[in-house]
C-alpha positions in Angstrom: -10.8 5.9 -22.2 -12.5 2.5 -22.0 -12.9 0.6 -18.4 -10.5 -2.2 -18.2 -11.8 -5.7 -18.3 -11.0 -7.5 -15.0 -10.2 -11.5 -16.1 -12.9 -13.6 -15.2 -10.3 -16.6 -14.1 -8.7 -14.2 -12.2 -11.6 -13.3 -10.6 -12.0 -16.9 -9.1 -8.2 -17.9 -8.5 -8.1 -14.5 -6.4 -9.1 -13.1 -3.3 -8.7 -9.3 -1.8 -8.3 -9.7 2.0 -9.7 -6.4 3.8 -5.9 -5.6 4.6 -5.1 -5.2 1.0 -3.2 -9.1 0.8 -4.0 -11.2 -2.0 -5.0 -15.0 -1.3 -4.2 -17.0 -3.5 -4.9 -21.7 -3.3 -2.4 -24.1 -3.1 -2.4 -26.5 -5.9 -2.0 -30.0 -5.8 -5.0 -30.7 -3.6 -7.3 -32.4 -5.7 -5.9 -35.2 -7.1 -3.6 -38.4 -6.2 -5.0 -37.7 -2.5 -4.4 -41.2 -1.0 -0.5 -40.8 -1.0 -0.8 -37.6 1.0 -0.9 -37.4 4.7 -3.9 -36.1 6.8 -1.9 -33.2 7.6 -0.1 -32.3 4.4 -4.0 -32.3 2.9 -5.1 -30.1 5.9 -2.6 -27.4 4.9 -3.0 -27.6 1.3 -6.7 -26.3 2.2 -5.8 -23.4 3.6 -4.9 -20.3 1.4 -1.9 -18.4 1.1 0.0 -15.6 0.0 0.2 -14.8 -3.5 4.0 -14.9 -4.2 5.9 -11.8 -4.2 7.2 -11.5 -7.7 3.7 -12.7 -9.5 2.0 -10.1 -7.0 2.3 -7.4 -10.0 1.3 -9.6 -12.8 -2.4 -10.5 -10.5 -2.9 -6.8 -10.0 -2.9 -6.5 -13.9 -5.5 -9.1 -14.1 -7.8 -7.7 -11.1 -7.6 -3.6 -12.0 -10.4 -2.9 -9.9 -9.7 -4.5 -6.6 
């Protein structure tokens, strides 16, 4: 059987932590910026948790992590 083809924007949207979480960005940070607080933009940089019902569907998309 064939390798499987891990998705390339997958790839970038998605990072393996070395306990086995996956990291995921929080959206709306990079754009309409001046009605945002300084400390809602602070924690939209951080990254997060990938949700617990589209944790499946990422694993699909990243076989070999």
């Amino acid at each position: 059987m064939p390798k499987m083809k891990t998705k390339a924007t997958a790839k970038k949207r998605f990072k393996l932590t070395g306990s086995g979480r996956l990291m995921r960005r929080r959206g709306t940070h990079s754009h309409l910026n001046y009605k945002k607080t300084e400390a809602r933009k602070r924690r939209l940089r951080l990254p997060t948790d990938v949700f617990k019902g589209d944790r499946k569907k990422v694993r699909k998309l990243l076989p070999y992590l």
